[in-house]
KOLFIKE-250269 format. One record per residue (C-alpha): residue number from 1; residue in one letter; x, y, z negated. Coordinates in pm, whole numbers, always signed. Each point is the difference from the previous one (the first is absolute). Last residue first. Layout:
<recs>
{NUM, 'A', {X, Y, Z}}
...
</recs>
This chain:
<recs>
{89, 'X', {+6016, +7678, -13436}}
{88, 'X', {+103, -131, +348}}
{87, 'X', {-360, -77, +63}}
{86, 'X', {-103, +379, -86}}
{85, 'X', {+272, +135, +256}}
{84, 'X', {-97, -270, +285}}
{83, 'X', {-355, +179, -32}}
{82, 'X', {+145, +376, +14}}
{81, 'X', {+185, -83, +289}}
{80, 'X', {-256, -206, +207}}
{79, 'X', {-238, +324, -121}}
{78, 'X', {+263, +272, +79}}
{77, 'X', {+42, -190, +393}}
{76, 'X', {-338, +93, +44}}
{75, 'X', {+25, +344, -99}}
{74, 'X', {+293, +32, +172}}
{73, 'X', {-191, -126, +367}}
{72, 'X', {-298, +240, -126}}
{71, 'X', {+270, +270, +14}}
{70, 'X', {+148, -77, +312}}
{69, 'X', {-361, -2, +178}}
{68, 'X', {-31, +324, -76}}
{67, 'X', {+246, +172, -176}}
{66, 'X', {+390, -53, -114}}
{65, 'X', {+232, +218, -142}}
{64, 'X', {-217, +214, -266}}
{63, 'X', {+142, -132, -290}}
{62, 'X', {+258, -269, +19}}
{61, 'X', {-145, -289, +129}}
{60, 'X', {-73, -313, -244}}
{59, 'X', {-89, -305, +176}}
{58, 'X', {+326, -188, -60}}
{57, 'X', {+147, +105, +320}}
{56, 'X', {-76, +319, -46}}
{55, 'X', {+212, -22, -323}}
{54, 'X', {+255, -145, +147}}
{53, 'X', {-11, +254, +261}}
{52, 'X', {-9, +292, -217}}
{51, 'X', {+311, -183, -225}}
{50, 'X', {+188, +8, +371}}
{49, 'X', {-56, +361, +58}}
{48, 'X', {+84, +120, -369}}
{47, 'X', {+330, -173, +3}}
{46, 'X', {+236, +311, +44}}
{45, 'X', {-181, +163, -297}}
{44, 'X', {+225, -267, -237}}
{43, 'X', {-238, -286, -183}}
{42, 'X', {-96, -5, -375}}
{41, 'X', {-343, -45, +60}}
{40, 'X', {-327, +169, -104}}
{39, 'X', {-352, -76, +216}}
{38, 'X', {-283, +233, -60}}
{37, 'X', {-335, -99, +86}}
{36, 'X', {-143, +224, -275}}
{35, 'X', {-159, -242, -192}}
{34, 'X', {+180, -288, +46}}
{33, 'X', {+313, +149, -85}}
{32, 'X', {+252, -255, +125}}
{31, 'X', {+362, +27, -168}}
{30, 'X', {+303, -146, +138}}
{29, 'X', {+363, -8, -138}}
{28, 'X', {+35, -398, +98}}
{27, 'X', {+220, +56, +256}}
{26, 'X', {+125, -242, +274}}
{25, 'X', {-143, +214, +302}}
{24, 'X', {-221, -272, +154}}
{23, 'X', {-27, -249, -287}}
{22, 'X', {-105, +268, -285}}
{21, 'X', {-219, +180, +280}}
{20, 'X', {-163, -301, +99}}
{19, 'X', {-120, -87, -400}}
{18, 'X', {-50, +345, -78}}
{17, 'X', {-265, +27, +288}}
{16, 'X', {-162, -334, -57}}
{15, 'X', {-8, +59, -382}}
{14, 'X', {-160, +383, +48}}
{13, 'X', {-282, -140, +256}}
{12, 'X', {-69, -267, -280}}
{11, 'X', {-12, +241, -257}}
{10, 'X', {-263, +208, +146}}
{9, 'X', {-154, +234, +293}}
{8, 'X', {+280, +135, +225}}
{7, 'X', {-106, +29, +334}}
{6, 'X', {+156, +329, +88}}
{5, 'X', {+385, +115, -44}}
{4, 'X', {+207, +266, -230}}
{3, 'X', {+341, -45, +63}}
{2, 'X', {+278, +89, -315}}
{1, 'X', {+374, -27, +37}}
</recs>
């Protein structure tokens, strides 16, 4: 399954999300594409709504689900994410 989400800016941000993903849904067939936002995980359809929440969770919305204030509350929650993702390096 792929989900294409904002906020994504680096390594760090990819490392936080692969790290909650691998503990959350016990797979460790995830790829981050920093560039293009796009999230990559071995994960049946049926699970999309509770990997979007996880994500949101996390900081990083799927595209286009959240505005106003909701989005600046992602984007903060992207930089706690990205920085714990840079310490865990």
């Amino acid at each position: 399954m792929e989900i294409t989400v904002d906020n994504i800016k680096c390594g760090g941000c990819a490392g936080s999300i692969t790290k909650k993903l691998t503990s959350i849904f016990d797979t460790d067939k995830i790829d981050v594409n920093i560039e293009q936002g796009v999230i990559s995980i071995d994960l049946d359809d049926s699970k999309k709504d509770e990997l979007a929440k996880v994500l949101l969770d996390l900081g990083y919305p799927e595209i286009d689900s959240v505005q106003g204030f909701d989005s600046a509350k992602a984007k903060a929650k992207s930089f706690v994410s990205c920085a714990i993702g840079k310490m865990d390096k």
